[in-house]
N, C-alpha and C positions, 0 to 999 in steps of 0.2 A: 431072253432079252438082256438080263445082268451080265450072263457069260459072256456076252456080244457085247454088249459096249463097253467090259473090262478088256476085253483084246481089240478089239480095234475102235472103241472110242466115238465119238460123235460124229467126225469126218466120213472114217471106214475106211482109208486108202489105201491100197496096194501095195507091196510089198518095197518096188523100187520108191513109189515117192516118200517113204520113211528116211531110206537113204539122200536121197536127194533132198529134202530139207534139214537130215543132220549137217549134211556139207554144206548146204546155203546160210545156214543159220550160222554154223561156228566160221565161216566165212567172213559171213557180218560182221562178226564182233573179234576178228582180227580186223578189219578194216576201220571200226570202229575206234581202238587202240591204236593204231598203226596212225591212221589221218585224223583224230579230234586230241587223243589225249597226248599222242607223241608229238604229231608234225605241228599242230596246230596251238595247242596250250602251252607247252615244253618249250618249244623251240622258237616260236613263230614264225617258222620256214611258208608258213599259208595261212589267209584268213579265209574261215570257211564261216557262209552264209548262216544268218541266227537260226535258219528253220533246218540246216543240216546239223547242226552242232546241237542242236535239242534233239532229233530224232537217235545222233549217237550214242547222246546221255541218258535219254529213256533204254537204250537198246540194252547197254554197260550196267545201269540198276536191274536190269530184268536177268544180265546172264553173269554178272559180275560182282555186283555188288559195291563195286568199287569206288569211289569218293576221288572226285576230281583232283582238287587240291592235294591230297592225300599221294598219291599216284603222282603227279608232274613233281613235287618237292622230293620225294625218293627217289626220282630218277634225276632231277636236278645236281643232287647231292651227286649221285654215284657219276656225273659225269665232274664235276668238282672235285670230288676227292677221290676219282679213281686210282684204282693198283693200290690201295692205300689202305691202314686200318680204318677210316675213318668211311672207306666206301661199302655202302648197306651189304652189298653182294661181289664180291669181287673170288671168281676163282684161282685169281694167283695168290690170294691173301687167305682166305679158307678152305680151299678145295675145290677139285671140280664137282665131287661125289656129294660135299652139303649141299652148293648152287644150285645143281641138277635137281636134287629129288627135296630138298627141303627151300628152296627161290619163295616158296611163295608165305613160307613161316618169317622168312629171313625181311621182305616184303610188308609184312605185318609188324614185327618188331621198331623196323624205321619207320612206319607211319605213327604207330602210336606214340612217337615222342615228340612232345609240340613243338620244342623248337626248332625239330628239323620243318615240319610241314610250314611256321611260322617264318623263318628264316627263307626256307627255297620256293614256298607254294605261291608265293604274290603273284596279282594277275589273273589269276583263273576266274571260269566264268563264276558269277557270284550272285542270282537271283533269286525270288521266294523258292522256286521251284529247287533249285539246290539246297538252298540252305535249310527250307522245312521239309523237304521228300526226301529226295536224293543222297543226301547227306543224314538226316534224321533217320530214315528206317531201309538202311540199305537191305536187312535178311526182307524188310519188306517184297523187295521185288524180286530175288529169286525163289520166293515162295510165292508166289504169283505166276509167274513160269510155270511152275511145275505143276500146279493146278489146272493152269489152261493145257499144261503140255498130255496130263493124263487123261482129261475132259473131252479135247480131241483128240488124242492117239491112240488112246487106250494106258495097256500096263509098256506096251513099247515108249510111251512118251517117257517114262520114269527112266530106262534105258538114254535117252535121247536128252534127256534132262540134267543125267550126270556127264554125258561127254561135256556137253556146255559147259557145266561147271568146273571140267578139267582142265578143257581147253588153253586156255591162259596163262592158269598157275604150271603146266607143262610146257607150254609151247613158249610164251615167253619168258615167264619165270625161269623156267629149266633151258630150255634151249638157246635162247638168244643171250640171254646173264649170262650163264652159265660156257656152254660151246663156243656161243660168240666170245668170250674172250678168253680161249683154251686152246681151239684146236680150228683149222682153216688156213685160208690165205689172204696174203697184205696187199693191196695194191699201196698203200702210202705206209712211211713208217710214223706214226703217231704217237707221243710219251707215252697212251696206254697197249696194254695188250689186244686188245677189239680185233676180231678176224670177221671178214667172209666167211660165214656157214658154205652158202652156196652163192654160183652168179646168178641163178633165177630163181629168184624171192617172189612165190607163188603160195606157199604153203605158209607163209610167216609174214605174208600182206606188204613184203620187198625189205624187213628186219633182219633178210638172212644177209643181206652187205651191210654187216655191222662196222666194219672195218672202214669202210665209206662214210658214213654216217658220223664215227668217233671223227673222224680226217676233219669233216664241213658238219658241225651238227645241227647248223639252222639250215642247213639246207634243205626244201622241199621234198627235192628227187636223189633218190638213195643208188639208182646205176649210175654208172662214171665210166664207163669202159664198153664200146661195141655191144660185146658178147652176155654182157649182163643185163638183165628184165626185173624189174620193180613193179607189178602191178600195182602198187600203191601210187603208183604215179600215172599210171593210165587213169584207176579212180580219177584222181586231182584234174587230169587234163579233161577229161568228161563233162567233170563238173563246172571247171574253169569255165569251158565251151558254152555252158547254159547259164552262165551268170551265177554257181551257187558255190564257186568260191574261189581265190586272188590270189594266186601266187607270189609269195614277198621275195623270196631268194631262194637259188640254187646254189652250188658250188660254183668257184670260178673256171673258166677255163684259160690256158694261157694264151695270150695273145702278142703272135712275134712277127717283128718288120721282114719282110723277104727279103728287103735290101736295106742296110744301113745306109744312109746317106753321108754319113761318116762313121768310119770302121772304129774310132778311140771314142765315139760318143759319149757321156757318161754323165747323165744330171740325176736330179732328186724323182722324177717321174718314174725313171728305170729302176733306182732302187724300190720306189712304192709299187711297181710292177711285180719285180719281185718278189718281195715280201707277202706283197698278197696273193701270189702262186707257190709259196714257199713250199708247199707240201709236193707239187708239181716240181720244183724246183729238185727236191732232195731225190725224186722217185727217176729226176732225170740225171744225176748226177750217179746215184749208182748205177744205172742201166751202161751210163755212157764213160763211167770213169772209173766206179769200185769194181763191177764185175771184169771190164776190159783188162783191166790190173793185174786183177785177181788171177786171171784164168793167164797170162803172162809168168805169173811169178810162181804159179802153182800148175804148170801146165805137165810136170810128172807123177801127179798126184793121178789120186781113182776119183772117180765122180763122188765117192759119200765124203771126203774130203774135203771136196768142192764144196757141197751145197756146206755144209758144215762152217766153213771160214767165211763163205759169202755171209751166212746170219749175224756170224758175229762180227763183222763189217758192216753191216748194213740195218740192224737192227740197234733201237735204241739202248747206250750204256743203262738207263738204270733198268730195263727191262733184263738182263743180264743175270745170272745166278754167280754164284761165288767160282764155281767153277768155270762157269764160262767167259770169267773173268779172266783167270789166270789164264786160261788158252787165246784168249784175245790178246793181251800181253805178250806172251811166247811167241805166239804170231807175227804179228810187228816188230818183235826185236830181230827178228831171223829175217824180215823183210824190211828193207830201210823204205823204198818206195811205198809199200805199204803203207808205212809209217807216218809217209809224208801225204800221201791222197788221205788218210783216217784224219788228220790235225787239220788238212783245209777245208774237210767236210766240218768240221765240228767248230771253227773259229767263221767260218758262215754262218751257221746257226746261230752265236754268239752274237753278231751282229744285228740280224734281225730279231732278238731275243732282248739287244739293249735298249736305256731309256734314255739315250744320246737324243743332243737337240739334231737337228735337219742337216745342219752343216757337219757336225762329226759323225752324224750317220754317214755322208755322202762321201766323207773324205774315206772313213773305215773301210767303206766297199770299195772306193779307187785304188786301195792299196791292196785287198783283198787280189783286185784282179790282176793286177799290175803283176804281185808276186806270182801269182798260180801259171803267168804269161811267159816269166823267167825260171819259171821251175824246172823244164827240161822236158818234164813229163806230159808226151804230147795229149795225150786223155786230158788232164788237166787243164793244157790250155787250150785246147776246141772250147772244153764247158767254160770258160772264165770269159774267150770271145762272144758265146751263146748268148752270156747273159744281157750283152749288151743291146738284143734283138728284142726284148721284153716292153710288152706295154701296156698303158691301161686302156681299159675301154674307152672309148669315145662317149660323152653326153647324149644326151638321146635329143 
């Protein structure tokens, strides 16, 4: 009877549902992470009903350990002071090889210093049950776990006990810190490095479009593009649907006139159109003006070439290494057009970057376009007419 329920435990089950409750469970508490501590505390892209947001908190002490406040201020921080020393985890600043395999020591060190959790943690939920449990005896609850985990599983629960516990400080400590902003791809270029892991964010609760995410960070829903899946956002629509919780914001998307009812239009609405599709704005400006150029004025070149001088084109300067400095330089001096499409991307930015009143915003950009209209450079002025097309939503 001892031997038997050290191997399979009080339940007794079968070999597949082991499996299938390691997956359900570490499941859970991506989802957990993903929709209470990230989307919903962090950001407030969603407000998620008081009886979901205590079952995720109970779920996090059982398989994490991890302290509300604690958690949303270390990641507050690192989207504040990313690429930067100042940011808890950043792979372009220590490594990919620390982030990766040491994310979740790097994790612990920024929590334990109070004025970060003081300074970026305000806001989180803050009741007895946090402040005396949850907070108070965190090894509490993954000792707890493991007890029921052995009690019903047997000696496999102890197995199933430690995936849990890896779960997190690998998957998102190491992979998303870490990968996410090292190696993938961009849909927007954003001051920081953040990539897409993958477009279907299935294994990472929809964290794998990091790069999304850095672009609109209160946004609820992390796909932005057709071909890409966020379960994390299925969760939310689920819930949505049953009243247990509220979606505050998504990213925007652009929204343009078919027809100008006059082609010079040009008020303070179209620039706030703008601006608030700015990252839309820059991702439509190389497609339709850096690349077009590019592949004009380097059209005897090989393809590794190409993609080469399109990065450094289109990717942000301070994201640039010393080297790739100099080659951006060379670049442009060898290309005069070049030169001149790289200075009206970057004196757009500028614009929507300044702390101009309404009126010298409005006038900045009539000149912007004006110029880009008389520049020669037909790419140039399609994008400079374009933007004229830009609007805001309508009132609901």
């Amino acid at each position: 009877m001892l031997s038997e329920f050290l191997s399979q435990g009080l339940l007794g089950l079968p070999a597949w549902a082991y499996v299938l409750y390691a997956v359900l469970a570490t499941h859970f508490t991506v989802m957990a992470v993903t929709l209470f501590l990230h989307r919903d505390q962090t950001h407030r892209g969603v407000d998620l009903h008081p009886a979901v947001r205590h079952v995720f908190r109970f779920w996090l002490w059982l398989t994490t350990g991890m302290k509300t406040k604690e958690w949303v201020a270390v990641h507050r921080k690192h989207h504040a002071r990313c690429e930067t020393e100042e940011d808890p985890h950043s792979p372009q600043v220590l490594g990919l090889r620390k982030v990766f395999f040491q994310g979740a020591e790097l994790y612990k060190q920024e929590a334990a210093k109070p004025e970060t959790v003081e300074k970026y943690g305000r806001g989180t939920v803050d009741d007895w049950v946090e402040r005396n449990v949850y907070s108070r005896f965190p090894i509490l609850g993954v000792s707890l776990l493991l007890v029921l985990n052995v009690a019903l599983l047997g000696a496999l629960g102890l197995t199933i006990w430690a995936i849990q516990m890896i779960t997190i400080p690998l998957l998102a400590a190491g992979v998303v810190n870490g990968i996410g902003h090292f190696w993938g791809y961009r849909n927007f270029e954003c001051r920081d490095a953040a990539t897409n892991v993958s477009p279907v964010g299935i294994l990472l609760g929809g964290e794998e479009l990091h790069n999304n995410h850095h672009a609109f960070p209160s946004s609820a829903k992390f796909n932005l593009r057709p071909w890409e899946f966020d379960i994390g956002w299925v969760w939310l629509k689920a819930l949505s649907a049953v009243g247990l919780a509220r979606i505050r914001r998504v990213a925007p998307k652009p929204i343009l006139a078919k027809e100008a009812a006059d082609p010079q239009h040009l008020d303070l609405e179209t620039v706030r159109a703008v601006i608030q599709n700015r990252l839309h704005v820059l991702r439509h400006y190389s497609r339709t003006v850096t690349v077009p150029m590019l592949r004009e004025s380097l059209q005897d070149r090989g393809r590794r070439v190409m993609r080469r001088a399109r990065k450094l084109l289109i990717r942000e300067p301070e994201l640039l290494d010393t080297g790739e400095r100099k080659h951006l330089i060379n670049l442009l001096k060898q290309h005069d057009e070049l030169q001149t499409i790289y200075d009206y991307r970057e004196r757009l930015r500028e614009i929507w970057e300044t702390t101009a009143q309404n009126d010298q915003l409005l006038k900045r950009f009539k000149e912007w376009c004006w110029e880009a209209e008389q520049s020669g450079i037909r790419y140039l002025q399609d994008f400079a007419r374009s933007l004229r097309s830009y609007q805001l939503p309508q009132a609901a």
